[in-house]
C-alpha positions, 0 to 999 in steps of 0.5 A: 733969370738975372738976380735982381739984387747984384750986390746978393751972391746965392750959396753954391750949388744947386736948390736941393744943396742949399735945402741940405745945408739949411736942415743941417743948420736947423737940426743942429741949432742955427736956425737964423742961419737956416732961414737964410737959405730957406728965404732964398729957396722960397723964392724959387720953390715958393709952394714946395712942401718940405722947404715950407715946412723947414720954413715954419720949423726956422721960423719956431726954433727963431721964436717967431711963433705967429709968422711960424703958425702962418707957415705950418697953416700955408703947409696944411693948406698944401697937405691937409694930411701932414699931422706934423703941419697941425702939430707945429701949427698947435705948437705956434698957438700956443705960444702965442696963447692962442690955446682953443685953436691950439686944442684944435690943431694938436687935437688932429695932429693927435688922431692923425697920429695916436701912435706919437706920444709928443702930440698927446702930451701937448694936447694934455697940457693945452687941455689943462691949462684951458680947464684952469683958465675956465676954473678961474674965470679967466679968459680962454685965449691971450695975455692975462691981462692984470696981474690980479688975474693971475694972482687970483688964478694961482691962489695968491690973493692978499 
């Protein structure tokens, strides 16, 4: 198979190489650079678990939270019973102030996995912030809109 980019040159090495040396990057703080690697190996293992997921991880770390919750989503689709793929999906929707589908996925990465304290503790705090935005009167998902909104939420009223 010829690359259809010339000017392109691929890493050395074989796939399974170029996945280590992305998670390297990844673990170590350089998720650009991982996502490069991860883009070129999606091309040849589009529907591999474990590229997907590092994909979606890339994607987090980067603050693409939306294309992030898409990735954990593709990587549920494949594995319905990955907790991690509902935790980052959670995680991803919640950053994205999406916090009644976030509830939702860490809710299930939590009873898939009772025993991992992390998943309990942002489902807590999604939980908190969703009873506070239901205390104020406040819409349950996205942006506040005014920042009288959010003054009014917080008790600062002039």
């Amino acid at each position: 198979m010829s690359d259809p980019d010339p000017d392109r040159s691929d890493p050395a090495g074989e796939s399974y190489d170029w996945y280590q040396r992305a998670m390297e990057l990844l673990n170590s703080g350089n998720p650009h650079a991982a996502l490069l690697l991860i883009d070129r190996l999606l091309a040849i293992e589009p529907n591999s678990q474990s590229v997907i997921e590092a994909y979606a991880r890339a994607l987090f770390d980067t603050k693409q939270f939306g294309a992030a919750a898409m990735a954990f989503d593709l990587l549920i689709q494949l594995a319905p019973d990955n907790d991690y793929a509902h935790f980052g999906k959670g995680l991803s929707l919640w950053r994205t102030q999406m916090f009644v589908p976030a509830r939702d996925e860490l809710a299930m990465a939590s009873v898939m996995r009772p025993d991992r304290a992390e998943y309990s503790r942002a489902l807590g705090q999604v939980k908190a912030t969703l009873k506070a935005r239901e205390n104020a009167g406040l819409p349950l998902n996205g942006p506040l809109e005014q920042q009288s909104q959010l003054d009014t939420a917080m008790g600062n009223e002039s």
